[in-house]
C-alpha positions as CSV (number, residue, x, y, z in Angstrom):
1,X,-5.3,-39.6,-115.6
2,X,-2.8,-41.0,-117.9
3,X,-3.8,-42.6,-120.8
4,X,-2.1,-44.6,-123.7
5,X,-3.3,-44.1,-127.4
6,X,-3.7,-47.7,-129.1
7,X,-2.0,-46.5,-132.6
8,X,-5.4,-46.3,-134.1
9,X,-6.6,-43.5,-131.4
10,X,-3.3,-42.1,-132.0
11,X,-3.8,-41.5,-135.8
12,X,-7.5,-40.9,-135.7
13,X,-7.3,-38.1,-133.2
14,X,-4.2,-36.1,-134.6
15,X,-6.2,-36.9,-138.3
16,X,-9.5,-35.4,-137.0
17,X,-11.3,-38.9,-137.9
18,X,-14.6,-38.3,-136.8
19,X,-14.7,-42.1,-135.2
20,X,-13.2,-40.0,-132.1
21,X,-16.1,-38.6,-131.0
22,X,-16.2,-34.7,-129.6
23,X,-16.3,-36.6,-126.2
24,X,-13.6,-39.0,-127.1
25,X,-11.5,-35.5,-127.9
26,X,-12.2,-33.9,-125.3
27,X,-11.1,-37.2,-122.4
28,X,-7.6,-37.6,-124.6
29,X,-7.3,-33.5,-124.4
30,X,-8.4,-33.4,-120.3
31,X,-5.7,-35.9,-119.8
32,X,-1.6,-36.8,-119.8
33,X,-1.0,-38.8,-123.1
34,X,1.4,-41.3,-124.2
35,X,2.0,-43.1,-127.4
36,X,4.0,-46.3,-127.3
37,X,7.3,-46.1,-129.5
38,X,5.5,-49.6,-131.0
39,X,2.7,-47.5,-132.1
40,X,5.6,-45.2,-134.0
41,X,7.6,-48.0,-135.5
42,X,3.7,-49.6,-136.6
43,X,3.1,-46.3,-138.2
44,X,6.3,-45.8,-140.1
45,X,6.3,-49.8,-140.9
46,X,2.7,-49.1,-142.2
47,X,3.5,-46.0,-144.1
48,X,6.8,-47.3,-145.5
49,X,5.0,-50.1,-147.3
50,X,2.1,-48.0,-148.9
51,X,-0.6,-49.1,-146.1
52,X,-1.2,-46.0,-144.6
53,X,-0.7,-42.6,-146.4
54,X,0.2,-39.8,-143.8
55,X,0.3,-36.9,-146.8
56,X,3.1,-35.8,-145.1
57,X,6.9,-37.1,-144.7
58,X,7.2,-39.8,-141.7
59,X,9.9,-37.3,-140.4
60,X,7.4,-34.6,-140.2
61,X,4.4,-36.5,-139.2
62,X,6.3,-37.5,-136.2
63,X,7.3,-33.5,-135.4
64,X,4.0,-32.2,-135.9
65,X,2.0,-34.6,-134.4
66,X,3.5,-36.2,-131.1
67,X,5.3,-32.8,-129.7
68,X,3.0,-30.2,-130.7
69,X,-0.2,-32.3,-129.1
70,X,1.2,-32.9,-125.8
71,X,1.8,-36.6,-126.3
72,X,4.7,-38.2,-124.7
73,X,6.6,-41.3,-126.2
74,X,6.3,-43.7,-124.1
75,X,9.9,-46.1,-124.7
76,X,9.8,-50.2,-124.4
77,X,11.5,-50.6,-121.3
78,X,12.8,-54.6,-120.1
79,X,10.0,-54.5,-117.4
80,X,7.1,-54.2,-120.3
81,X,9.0,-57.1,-121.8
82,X,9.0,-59.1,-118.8
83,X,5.0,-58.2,-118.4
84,X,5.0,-59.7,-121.9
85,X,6.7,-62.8,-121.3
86,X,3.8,-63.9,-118.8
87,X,1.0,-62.6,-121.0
88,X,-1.6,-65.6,-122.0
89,X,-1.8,-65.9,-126.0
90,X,-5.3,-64.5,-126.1
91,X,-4.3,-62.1,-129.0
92,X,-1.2,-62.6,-131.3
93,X,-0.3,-58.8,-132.7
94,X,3.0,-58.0,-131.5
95,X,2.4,-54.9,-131.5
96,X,-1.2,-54.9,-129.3
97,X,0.9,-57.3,-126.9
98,X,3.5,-54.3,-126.1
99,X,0.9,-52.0,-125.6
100,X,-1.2,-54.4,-123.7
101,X,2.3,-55.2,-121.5
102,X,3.2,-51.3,-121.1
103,X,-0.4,-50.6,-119.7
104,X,0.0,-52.8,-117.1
105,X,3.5,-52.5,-115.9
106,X,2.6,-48.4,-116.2
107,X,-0.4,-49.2,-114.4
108,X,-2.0,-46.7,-117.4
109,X,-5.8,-46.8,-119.6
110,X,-5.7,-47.8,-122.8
111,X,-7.6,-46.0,-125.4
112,X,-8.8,-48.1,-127.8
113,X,-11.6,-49.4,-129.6
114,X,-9.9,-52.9,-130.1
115,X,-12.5,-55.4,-128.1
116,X,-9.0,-57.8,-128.0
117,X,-8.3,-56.5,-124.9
118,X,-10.7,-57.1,-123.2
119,X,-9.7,-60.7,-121.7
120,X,-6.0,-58.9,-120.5
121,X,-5.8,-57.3,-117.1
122,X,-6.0,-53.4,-118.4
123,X,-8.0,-50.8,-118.5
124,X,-9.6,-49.9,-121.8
125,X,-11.5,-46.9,-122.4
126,X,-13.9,-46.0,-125.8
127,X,-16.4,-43.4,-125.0
């Protein structure tokens, strides 16, 4: 199955946060991964300003965290903007929006534990 990591799956799994569950771990593990290049760009926007401390270089983060756990980058491509375009303003975040517009143009599960999706035609996994 092919899944897309909200950014906060993303950080909490490659951090070992325990709010992803040894079940949670093992479903992103079983499966083929992708993290949205918003996700990246949230991250470094987030780290840049002092929001989110990654303890190492944003550089480095990136190379030992996306490659080395099998996660693919998944690019914004004009068709997720199109998706976007006819998307109902039920939630505002740009960023959720692209994610939310990626997983249904790449007909691909979220994994998230952001309830905001929940009125948007995807499919959102949490346990």
């Amino acid at each position: 199955m092919k899944q897309l990591l909200d950014t906060h799956t993303f950080l909490w799994f490659v951090m070992g946060n325990p709010r992803i569950t040894p079940k949670l771990r093992a479903q992103i593990e079983d499966n083929e991964n992708f993290v949205s290049i918003v996700s990246i760009w949230e991250i470094a926007i987030k780290n840049g300003i002092g929001k989110l401390n990654l303890e190492v270089s944003f550089d480095n983060f990136v190379d030992q965290q996306i490659i080395p756990n099998g996660i693919q980058i998944l690019d914004i491509k004009l068709e997720h903007l199109k998706v976007l375009t006819t998307l109902p303003l039920y939630h505002r975040d740009p960023f959720d929006r692209i994610l939310i517009a990626q997983a249904i143009m790449e007909d691909i599960v979220l994994v998230s534990a952001d309830s905001v999706f929940a009125p948007y035609p995807v499919q959102r996994v949490w346990e």
